[in-house]
Biopython code that builds the backbone (N, CA, C, O; Angstrom):
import numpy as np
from Bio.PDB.StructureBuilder import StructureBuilder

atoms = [
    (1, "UNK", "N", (135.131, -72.764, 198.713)),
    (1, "UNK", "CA", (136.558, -72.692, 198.540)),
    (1, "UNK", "C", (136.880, -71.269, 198.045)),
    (1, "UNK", "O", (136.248, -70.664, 197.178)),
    (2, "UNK", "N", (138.091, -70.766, 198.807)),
    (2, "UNK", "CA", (137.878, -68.923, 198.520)),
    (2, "UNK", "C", (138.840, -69.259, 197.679)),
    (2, "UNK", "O", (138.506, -69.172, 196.497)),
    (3, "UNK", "N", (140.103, -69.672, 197.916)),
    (3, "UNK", "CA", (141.004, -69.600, 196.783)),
    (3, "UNK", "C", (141.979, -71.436, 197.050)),
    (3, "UNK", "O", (141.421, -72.209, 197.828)),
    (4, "UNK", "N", (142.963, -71.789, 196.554)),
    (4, "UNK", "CA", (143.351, -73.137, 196.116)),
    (4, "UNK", "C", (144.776, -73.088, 197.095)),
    (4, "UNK", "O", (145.664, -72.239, 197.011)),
    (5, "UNK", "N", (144.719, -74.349, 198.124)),
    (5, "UNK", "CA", (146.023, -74.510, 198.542)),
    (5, "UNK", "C", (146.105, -76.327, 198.234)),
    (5, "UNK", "O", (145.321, -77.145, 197.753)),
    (6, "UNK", "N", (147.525, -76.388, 198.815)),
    (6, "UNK", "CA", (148.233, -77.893, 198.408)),
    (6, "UNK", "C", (147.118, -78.652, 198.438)),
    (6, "UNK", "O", (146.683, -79.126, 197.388)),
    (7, "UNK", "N", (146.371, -78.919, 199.890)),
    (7, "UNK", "CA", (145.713, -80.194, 200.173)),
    (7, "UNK", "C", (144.379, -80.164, 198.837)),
    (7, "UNK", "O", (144.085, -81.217, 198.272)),
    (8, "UNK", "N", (143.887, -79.231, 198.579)),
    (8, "UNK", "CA", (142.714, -79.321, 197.369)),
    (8, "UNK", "C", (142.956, -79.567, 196.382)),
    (8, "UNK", "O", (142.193, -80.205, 195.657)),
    (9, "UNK", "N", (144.303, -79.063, 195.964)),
    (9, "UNK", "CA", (144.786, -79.233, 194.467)),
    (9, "UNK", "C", (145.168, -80.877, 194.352)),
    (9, "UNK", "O", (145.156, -81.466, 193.271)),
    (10, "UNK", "N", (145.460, -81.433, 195.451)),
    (10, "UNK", "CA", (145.783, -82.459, 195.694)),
    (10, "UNK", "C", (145.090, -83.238, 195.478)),
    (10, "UNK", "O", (145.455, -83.904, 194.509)),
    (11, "UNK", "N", (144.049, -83.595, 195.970)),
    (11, "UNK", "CA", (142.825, -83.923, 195.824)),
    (11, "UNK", "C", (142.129, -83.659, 194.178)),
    (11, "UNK", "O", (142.176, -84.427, 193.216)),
    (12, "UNK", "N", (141.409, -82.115, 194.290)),
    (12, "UNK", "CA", (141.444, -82.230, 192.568)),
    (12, "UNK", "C", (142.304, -83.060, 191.500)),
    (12, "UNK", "O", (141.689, -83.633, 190.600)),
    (13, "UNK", "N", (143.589, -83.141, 191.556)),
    (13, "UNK", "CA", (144.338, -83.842, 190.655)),
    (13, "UNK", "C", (144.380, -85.262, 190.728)),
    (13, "UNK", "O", (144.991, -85.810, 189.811)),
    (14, "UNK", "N", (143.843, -86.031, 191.657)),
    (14, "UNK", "CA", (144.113, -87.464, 191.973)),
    (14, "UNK", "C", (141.960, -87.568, 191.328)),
    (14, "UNK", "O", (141.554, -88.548, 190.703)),
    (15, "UNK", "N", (141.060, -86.412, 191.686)),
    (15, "UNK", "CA", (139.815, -86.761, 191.033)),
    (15, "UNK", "C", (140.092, -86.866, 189.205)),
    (15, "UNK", "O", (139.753, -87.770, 188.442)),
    (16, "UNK", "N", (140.828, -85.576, 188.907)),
    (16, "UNK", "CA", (141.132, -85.359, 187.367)),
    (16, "UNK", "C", (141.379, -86.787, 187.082)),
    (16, "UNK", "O", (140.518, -87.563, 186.666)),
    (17, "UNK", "N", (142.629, -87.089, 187.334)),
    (17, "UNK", "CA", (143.189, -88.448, 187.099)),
    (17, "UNK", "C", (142.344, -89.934, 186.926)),
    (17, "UNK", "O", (142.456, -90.935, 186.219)),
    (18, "UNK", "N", (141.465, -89.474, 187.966)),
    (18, "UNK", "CA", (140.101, -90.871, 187.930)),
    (18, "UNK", "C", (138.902, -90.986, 186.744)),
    (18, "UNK", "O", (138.421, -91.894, 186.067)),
    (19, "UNK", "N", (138.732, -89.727, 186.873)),
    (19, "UNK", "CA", (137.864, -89.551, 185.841)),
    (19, "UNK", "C", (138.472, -90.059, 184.321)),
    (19, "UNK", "O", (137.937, -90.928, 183.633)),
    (20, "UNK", "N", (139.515, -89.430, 184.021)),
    (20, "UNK", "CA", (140.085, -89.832, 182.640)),
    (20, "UNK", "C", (140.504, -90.947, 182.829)),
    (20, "UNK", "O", (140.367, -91.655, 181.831)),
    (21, "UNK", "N", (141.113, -91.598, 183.952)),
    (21, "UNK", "CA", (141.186, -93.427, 183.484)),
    (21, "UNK", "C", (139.712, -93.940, 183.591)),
    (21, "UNK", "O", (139.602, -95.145, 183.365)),
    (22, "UNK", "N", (138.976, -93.514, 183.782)),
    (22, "UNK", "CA", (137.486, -93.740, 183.631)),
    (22, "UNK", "C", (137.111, -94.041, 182.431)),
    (22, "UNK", "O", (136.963, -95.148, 181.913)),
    (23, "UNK", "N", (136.922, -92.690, 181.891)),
    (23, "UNK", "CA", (136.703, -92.458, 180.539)),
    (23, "UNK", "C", (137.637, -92.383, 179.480)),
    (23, "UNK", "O", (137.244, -91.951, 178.396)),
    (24, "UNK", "N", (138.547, -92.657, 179.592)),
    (24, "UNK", "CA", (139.582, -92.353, 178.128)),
    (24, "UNK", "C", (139.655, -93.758, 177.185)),
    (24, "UNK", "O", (139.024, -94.815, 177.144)),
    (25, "UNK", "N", (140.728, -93.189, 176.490)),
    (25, "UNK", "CA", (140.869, -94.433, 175.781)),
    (25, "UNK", "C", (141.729, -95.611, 176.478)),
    (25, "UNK", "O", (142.690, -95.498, 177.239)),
    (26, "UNK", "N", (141.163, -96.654, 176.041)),
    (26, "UNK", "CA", (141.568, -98.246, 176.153)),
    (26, "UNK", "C", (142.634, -97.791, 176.252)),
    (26, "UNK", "O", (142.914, -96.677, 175.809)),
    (27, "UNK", "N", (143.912, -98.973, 177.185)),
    (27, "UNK", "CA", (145.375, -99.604, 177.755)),
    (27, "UNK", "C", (146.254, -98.412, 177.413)),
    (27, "UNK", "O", (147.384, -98.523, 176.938)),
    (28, "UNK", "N", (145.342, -96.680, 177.833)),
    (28, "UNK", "CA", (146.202, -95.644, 178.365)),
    (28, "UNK", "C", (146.181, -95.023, 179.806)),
    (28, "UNK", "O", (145.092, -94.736, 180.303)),
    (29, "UNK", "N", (146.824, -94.904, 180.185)),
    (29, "UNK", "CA", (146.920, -94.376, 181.708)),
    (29, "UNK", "C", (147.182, -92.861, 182.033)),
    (29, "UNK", "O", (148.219, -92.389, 181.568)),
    (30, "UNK", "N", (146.346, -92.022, 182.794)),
    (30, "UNK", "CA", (146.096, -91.048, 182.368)),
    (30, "UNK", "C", (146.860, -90.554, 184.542)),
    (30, "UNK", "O", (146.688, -91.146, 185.608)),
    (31, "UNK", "N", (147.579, -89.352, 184.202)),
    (31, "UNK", "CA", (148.008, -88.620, 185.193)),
    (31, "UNK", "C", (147.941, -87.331, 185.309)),
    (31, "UNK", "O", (148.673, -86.784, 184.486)),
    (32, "UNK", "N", (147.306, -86.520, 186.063)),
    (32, "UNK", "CA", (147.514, -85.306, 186.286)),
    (32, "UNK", "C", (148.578, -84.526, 187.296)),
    (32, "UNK", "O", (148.275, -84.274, 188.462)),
    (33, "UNK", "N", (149.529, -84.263, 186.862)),
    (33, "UNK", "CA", (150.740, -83.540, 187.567)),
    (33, "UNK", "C", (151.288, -82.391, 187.155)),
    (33, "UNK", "O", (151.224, -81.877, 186.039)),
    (34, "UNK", "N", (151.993, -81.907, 188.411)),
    (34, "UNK", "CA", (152.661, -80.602, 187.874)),
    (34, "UNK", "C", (151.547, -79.367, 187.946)),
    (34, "UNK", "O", (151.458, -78.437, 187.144)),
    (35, "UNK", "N", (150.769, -79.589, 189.051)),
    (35, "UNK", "CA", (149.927, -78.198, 189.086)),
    (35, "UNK", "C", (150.061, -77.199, 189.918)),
    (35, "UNK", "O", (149.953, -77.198, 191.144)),
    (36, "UNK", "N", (150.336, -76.230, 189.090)),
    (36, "UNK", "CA", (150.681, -74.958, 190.246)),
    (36, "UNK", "C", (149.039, -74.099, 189.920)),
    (36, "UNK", "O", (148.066, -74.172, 189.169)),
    (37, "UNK", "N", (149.463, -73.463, 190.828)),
    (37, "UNK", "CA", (148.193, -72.209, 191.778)),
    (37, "UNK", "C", (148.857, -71.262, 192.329)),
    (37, "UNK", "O", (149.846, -71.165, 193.057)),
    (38, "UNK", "N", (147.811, -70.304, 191.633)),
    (38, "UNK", "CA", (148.126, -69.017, 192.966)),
    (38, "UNK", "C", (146.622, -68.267, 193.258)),
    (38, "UNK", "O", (146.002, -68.116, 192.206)),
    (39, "UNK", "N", (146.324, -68.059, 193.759)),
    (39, "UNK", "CA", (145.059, -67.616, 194.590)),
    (39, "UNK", "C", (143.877, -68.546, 194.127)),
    (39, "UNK", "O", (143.606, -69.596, 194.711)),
    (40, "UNK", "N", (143.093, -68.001, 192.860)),
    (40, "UNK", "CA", (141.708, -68.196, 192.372)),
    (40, "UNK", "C", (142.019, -69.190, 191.295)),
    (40, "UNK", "O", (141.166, -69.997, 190.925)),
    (41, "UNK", "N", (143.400, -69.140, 190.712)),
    (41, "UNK", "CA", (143.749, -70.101, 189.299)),
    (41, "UNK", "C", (144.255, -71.430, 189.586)),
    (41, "UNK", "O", (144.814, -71.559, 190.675)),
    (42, "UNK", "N", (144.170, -72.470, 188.810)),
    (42, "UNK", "CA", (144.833, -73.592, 188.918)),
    (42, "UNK", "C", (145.273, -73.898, 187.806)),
    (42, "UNK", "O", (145.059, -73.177, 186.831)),
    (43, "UNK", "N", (146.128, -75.276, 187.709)),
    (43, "UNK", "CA", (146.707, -75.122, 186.108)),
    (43, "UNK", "C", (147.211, -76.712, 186.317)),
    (43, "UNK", "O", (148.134, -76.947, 187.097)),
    (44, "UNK", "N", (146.664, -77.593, 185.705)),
    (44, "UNK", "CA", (147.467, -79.342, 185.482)),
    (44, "UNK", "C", (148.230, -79.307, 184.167)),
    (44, "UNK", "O", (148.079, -78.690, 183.113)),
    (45, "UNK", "N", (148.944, -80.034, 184.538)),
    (45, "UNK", "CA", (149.587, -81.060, 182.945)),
    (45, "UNK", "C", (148.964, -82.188, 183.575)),
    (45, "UNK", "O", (148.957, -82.729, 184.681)),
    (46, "UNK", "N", (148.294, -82.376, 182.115)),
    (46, "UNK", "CA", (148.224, -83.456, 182.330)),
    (46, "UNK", "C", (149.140, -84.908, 181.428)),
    (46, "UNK", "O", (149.420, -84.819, 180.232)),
    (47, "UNK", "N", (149.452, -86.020, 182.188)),
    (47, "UNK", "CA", (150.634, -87.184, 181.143)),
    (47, "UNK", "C", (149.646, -87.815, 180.762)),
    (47, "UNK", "O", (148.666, -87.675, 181.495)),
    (48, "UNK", "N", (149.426, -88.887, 179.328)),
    (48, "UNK", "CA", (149.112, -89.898, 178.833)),
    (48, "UNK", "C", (149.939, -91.016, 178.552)),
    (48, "UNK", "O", (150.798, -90.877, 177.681)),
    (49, "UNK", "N", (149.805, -92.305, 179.251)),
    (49, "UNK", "CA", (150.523, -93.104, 179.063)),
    (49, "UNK", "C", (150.039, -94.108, 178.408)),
    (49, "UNK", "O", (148.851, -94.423, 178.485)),
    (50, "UNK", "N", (150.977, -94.779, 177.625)),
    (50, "UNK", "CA", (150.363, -96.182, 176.731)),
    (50, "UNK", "C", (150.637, -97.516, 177.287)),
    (50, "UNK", "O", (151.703, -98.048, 176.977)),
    (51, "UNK", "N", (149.770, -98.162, 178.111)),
    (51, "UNK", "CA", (149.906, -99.071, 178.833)),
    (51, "UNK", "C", (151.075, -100.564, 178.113)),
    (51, "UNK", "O", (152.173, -101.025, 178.424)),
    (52, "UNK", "N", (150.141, -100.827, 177.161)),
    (52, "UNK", "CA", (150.611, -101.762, 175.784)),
    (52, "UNK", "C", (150.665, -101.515, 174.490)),
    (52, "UNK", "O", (149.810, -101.441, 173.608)),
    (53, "UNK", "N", (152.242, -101.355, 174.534)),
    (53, "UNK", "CA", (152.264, -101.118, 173.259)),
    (53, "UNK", "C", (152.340, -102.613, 171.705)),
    (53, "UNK", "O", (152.852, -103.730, 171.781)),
    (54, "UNK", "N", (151.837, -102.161, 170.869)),
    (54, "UNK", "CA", (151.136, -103.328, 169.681)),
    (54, "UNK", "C", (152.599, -104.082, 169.779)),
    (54, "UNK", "O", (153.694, -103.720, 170.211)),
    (55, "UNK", "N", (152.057, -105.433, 169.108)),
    (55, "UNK", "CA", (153.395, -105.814, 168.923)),
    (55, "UNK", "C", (154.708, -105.574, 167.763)),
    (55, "UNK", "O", (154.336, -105.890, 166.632)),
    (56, "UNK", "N", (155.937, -105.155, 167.811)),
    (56, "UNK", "CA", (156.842, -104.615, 166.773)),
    (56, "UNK", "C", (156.837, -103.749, 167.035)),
    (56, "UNK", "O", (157.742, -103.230, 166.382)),
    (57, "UNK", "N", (156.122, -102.573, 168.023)),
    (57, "UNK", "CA", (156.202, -100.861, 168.166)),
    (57, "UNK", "C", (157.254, -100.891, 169.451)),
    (57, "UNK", "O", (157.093, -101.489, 170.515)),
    (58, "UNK", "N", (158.827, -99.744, 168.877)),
    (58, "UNK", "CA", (159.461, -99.540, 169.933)),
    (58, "UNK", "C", (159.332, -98.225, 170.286)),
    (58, "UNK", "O", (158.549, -97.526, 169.642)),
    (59, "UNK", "N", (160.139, -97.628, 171.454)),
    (59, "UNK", "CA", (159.796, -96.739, 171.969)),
    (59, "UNK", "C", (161.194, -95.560, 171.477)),
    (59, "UNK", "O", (162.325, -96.026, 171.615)),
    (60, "UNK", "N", (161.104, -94.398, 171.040)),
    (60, "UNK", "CA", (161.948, -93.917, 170.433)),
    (60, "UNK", "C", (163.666, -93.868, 171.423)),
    (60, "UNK", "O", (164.588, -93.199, 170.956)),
    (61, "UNK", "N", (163.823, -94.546, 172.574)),
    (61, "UNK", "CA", (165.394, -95.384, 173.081)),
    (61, "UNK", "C", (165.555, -96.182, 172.800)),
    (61, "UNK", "O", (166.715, -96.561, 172.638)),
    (62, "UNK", "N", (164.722, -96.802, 172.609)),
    (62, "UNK", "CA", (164.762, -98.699, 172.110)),
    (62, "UNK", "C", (165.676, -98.637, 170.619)),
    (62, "UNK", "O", (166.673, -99.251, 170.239)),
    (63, "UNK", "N", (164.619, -97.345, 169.851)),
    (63, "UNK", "CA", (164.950, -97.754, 168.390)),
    (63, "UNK", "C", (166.274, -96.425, 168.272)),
    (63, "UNK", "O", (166.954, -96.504, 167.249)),
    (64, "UNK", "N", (166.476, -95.763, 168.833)),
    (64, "UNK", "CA", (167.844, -94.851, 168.916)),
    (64, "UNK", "C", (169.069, -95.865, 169.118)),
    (64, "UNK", "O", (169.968, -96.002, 168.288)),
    (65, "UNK", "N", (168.988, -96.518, 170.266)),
    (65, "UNK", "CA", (169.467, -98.055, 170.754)),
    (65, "UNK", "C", (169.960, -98.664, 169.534)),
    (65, "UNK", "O", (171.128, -98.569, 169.155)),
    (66, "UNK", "N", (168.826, -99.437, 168.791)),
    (66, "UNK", "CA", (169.480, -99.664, 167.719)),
    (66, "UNK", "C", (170.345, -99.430, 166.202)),
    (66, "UNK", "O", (171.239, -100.109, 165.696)),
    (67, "UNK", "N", (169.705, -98.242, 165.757)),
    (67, "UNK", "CA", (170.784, -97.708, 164.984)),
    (67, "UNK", "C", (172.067, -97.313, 165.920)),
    (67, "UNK", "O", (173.147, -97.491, 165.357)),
    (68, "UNK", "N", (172.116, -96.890, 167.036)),
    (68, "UNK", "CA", (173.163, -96.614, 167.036)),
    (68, "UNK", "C", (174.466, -97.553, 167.754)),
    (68, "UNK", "O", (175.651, -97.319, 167.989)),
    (69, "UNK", "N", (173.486, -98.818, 167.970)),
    (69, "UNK", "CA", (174.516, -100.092, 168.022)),
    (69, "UNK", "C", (174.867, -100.650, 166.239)),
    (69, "UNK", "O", (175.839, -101.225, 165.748)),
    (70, "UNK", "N", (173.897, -100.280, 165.800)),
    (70, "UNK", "CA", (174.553, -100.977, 164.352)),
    (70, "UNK", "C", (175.999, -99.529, 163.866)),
    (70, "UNK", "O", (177.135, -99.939, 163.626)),
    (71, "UNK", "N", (175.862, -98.808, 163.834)),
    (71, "UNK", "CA", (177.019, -97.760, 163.933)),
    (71, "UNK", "C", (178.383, -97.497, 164.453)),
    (71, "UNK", "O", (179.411, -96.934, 164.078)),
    (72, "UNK", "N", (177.879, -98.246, 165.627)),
    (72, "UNK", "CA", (179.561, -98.102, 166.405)),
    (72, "UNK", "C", (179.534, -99.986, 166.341)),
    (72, "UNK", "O", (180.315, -100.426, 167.185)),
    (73, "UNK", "N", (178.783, -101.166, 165.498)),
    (73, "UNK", "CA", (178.895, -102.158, 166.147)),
    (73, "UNK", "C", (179.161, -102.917, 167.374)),
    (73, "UNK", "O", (180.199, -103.457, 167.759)),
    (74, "UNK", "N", (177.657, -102.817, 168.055)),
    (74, "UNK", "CA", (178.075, -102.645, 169.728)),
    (74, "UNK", "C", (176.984, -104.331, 169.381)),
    (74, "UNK", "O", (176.427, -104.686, 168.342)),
    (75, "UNK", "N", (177.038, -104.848, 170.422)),
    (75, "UNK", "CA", (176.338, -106.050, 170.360)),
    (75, "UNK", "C", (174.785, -105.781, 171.286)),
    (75, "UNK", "O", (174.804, -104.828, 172.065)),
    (76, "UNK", "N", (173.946, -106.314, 171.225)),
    (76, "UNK", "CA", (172.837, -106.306, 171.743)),
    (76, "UNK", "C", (171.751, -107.450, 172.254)),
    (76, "UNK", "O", (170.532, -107.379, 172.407)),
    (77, "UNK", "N", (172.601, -108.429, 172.434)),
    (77, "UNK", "CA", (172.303, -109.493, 172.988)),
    (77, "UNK", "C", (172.874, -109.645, 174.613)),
    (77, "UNK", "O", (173.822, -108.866, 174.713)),
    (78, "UNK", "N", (172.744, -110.053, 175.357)),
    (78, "UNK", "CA", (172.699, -110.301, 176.307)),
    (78, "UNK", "C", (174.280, -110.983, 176.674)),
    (78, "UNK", "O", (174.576, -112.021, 176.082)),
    (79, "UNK", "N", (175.170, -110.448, 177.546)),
    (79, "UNK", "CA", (176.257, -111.040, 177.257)),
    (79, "UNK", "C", (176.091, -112.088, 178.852)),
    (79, "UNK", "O", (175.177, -112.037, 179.675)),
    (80, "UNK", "N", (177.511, -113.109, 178.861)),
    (80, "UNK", "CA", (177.319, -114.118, 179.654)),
    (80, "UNK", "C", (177.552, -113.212, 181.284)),
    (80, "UNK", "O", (177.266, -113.585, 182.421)),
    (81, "UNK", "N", (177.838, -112.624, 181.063)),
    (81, "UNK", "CA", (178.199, -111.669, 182.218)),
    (81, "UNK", "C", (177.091, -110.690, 182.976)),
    (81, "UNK", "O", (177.169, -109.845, 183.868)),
    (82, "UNK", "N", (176.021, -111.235, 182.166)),
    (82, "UNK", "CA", (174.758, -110.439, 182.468)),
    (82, "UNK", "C", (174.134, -109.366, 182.388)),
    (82, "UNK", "O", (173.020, -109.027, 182.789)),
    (83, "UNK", "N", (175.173, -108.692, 181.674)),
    (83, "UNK", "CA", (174.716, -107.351, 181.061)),
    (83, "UNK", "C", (174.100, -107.176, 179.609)),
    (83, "UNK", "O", (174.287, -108.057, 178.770)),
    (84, "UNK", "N", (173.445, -106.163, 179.346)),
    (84, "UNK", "CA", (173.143, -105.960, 178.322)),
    (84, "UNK", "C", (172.553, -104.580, 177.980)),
    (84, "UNK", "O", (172.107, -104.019, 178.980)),
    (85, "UNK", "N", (172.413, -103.785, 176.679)),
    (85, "UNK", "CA", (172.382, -102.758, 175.937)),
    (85, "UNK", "C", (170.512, -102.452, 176.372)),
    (85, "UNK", "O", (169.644, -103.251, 176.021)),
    (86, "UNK", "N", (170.356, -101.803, 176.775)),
    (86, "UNK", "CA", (168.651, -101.255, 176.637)),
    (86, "UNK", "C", (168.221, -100.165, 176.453)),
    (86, "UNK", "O", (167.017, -100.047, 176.678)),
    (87, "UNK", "N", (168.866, -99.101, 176.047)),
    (87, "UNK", "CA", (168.328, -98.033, 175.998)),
    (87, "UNK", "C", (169.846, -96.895, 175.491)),
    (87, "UNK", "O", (170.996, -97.085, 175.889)),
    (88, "UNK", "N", (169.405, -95.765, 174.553)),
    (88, "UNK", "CA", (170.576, -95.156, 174.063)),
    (88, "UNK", "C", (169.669, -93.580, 174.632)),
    (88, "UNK", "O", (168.481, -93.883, 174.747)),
    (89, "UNK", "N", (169.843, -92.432, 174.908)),
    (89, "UNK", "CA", (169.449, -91.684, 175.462)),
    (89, "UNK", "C", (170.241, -90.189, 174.386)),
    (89, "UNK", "O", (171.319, -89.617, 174.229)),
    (90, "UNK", "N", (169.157, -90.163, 174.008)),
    (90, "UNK", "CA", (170.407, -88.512, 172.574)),
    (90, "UNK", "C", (170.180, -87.469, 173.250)),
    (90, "UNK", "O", (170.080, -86.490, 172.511)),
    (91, "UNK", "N", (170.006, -87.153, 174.713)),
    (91, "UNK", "CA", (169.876, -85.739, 174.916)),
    (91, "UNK", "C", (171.617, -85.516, 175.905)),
    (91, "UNK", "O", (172.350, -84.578, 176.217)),
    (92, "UNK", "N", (171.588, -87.152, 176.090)),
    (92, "UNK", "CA", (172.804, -87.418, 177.389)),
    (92, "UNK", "C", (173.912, -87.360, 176.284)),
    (92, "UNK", "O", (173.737, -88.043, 175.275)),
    (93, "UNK", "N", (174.909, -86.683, 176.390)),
    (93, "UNK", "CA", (176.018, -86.177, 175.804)),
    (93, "UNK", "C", (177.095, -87.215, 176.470)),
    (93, "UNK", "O", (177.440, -88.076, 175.660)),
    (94, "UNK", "N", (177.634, -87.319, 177.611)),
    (94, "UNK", "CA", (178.551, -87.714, 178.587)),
    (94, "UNK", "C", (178.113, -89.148, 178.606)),
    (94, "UNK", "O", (178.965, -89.841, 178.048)),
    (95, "UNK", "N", (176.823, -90.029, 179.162)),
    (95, "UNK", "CA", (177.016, -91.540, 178.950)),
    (95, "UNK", "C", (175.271, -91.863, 178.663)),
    (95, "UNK", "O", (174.337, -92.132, 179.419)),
    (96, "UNK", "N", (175.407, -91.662, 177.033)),
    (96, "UNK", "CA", (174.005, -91.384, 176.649)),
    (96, "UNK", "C", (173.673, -92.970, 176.126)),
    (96, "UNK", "O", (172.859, -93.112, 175.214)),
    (97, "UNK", "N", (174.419, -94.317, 176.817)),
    (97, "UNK", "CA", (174.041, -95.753, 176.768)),
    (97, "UNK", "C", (173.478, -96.170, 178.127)),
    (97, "UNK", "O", (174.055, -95.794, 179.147)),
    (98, "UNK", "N", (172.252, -97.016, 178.199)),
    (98, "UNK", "CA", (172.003, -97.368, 179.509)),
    (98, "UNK", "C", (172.493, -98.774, 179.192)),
    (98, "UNK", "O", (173.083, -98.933, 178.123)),
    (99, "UNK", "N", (172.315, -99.791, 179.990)),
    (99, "UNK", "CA", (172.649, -101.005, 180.334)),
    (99, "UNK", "C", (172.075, -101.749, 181.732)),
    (99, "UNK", "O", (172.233, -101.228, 182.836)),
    (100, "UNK", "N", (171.514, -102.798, 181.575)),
    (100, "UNK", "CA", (171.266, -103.753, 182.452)),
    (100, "UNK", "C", (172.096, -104.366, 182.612)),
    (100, "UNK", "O", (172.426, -105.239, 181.809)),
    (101, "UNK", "N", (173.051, -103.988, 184.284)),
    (101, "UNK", "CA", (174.115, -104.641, 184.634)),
    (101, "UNK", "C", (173.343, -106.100, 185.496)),
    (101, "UNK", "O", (174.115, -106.589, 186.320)),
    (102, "UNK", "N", (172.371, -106.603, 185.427)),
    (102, "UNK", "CA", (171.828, -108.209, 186.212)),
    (102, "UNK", "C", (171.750, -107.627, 187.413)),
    (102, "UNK", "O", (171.266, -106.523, 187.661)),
    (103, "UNK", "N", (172.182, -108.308, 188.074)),
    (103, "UNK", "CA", (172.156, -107.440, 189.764)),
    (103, "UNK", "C", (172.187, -106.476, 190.305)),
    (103, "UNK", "O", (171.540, -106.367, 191.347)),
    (104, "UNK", "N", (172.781, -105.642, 189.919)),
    (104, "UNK", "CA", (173.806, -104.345, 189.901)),
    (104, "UNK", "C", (172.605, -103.353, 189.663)),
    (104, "UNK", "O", (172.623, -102.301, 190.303)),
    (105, "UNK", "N", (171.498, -103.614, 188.742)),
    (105, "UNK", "CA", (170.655, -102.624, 188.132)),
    (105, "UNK", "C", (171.101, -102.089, 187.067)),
    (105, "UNK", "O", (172.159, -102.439, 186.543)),
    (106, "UNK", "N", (170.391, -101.233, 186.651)),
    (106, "UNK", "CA", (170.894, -100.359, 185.151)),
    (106, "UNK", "C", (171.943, -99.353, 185.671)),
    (106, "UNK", "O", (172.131, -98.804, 186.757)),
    (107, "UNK", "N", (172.485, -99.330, 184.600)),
    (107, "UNK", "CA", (173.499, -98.113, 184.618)),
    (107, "UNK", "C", (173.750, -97.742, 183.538)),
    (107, "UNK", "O", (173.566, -98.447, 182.546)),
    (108, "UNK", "N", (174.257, -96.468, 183.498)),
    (108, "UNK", "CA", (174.913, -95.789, 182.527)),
    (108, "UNK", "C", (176.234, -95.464, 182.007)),
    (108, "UNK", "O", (176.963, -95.177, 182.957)),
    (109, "UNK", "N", (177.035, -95.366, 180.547)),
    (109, "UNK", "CA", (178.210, -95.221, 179.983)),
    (109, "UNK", "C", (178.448, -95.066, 178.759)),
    (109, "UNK", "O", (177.837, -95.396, 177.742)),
    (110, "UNK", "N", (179.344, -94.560, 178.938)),
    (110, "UNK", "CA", (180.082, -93.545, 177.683)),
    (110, "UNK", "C", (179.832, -94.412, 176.465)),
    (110, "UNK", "O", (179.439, -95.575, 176.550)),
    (111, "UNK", "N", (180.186, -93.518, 174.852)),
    (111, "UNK", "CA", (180.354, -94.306, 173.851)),
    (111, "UNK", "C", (181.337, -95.114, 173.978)),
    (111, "UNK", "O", (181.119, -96.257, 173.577)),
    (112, "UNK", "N", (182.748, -94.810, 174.575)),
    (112, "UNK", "CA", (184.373, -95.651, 174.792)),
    (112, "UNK", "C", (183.882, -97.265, 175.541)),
    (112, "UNK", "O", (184.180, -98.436, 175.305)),
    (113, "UNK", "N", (182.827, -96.444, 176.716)),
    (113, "UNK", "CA", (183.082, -97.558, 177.478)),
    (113, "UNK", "C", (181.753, -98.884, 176.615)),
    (113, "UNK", "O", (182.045, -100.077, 176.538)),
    (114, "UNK", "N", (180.838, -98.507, 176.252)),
    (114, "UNK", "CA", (179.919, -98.864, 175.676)),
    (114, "UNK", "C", (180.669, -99.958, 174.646)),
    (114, "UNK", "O", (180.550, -101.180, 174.739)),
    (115, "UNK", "N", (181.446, -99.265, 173.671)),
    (115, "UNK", "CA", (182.150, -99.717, 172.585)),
    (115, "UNK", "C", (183.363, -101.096, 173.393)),
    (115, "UNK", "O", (183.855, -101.952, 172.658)),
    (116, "UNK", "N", (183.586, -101.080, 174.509)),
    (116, "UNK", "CA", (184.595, -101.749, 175.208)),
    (116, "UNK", "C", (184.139, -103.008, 175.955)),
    (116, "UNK", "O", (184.702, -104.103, 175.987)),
    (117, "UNK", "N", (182.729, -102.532, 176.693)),
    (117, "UNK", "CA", (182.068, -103.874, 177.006)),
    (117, "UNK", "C", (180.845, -104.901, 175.926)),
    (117, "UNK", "O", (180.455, -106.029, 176.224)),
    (118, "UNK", "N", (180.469, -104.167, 174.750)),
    (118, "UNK", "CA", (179.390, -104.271, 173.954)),
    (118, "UNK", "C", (180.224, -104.790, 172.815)),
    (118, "UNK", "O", (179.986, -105.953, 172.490)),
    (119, "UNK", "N", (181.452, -103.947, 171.939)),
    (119, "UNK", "CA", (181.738, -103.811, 170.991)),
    (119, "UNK", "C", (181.681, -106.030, 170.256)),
    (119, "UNK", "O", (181.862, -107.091, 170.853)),
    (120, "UNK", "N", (181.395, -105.744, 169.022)),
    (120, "UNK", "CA", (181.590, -107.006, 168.766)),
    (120, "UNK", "C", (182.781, -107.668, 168.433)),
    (120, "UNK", "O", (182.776, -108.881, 168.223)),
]
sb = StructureBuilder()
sb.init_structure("model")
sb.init_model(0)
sb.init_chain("A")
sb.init_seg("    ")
for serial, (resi, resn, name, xyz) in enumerate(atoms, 1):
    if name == "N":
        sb.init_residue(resn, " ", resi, " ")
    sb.init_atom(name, np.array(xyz, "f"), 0.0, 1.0, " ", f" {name:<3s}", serial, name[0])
structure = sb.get_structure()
């Protein structure tokens, strides 16, 4: 191999990837992405994922989610309409609430609107 194009790196990164779910630690899932090259160099990120998490451990939307339904008193139960609160997002400025609309899929909305379909 003189120097690194798509199809090798390609390859390398799906071997990287095998090896560490091979060997790593227990109920994490291991990805190599995001590798750029230019001639002789290569370069991964690599992701670690936590398959299962213990029981009582949330994930820092889950628990953003909740303080910030206890704050604006938004409800978080499941309403008859089939929606419900799952996720609060602090980087999203404009509609930083997700929601499981049932059918519809998730979606996203404002604090107003959040406070309007949620509020208690």
């Amino acid at each position: 191999m003189i120097e690194f194009t798509r199809k090798n790196v390609r390859e390398m990164s799906e071997e990287i990837a095998d090896v560490l779910n091979k060997y790593g630690f227990k109920n994490t899932g291991f990805r190599a992405a995001g590798a750029s090259f230019y001639g002789s160099e290569c370069t991964f990120k690599i992701q670690a994922n936590i398959q299962e998490r213990a029981e009582g451990v949330k994930s820092i939307g889950e628990a953003a989610l909740e303080n910030m339904a206890r704050m604006h008193d938004l409800s978080l139960e499941r309403l008859p309409c089939g929606r419900k609160l799952v996720e609060f997002k602090r980087r999203n400025h404009t509609y930083p609430f997700i929601y499981d609309g049932g059918p519809e899929g998730r979606r996203k909305c404002s604090l107003t609107s959040a406070k309007h379909r949620f509020g208690i």
